[in-house]
N, C-alpha and C positions, 0 to 999 in steps of 0.2 A: 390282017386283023386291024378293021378301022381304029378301036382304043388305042392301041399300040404307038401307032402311028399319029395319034393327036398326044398322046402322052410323052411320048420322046423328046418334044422340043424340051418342055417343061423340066424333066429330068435331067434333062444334059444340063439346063442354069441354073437349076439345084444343086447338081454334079459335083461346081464349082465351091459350094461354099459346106455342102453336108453329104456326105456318103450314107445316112440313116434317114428311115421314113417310120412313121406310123403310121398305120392302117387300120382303122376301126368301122365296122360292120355295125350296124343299129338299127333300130326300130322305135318309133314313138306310137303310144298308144294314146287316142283318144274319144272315150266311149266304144264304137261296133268299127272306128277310122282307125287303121294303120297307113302307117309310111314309113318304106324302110329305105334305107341311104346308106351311102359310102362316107367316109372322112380321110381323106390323105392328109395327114402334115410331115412337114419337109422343116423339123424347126437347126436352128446351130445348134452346134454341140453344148454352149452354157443353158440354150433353153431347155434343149433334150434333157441335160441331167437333171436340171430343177424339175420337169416334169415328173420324171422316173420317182426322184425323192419323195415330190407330192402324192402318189400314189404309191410312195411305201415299197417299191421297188427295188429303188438304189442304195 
């Protein structure tokens, strides 16, 4: 599995500093135009929480 294997490095130097990821799945609509995407974040632990909080979450 090609992803896998470009994704690996990345992970392992993330590894280092966060054990958590986000992952969000999306779609933008504009008029009859869709685009849907991925979003990985990889944030530290003080961003992660403030995220969570901001979304009511945590």
């Amino acid at each position: 599995d090609m992803a896998g294997a470009i994704l690996s490095v990345p992970a392992i130097e993330f590894g280092k500093s966060s054990d958590t990821a986000l992952y969000i799945e999306n779609e933008f609509l504009y008029g009859s135009d869709s685009v849907i995407g991925d979003f990985f974040l990889v944030p530290d632990e003080a961003s992660y929480i403030r995220l969570l909080k901001a979304l009511g979450v945590a």
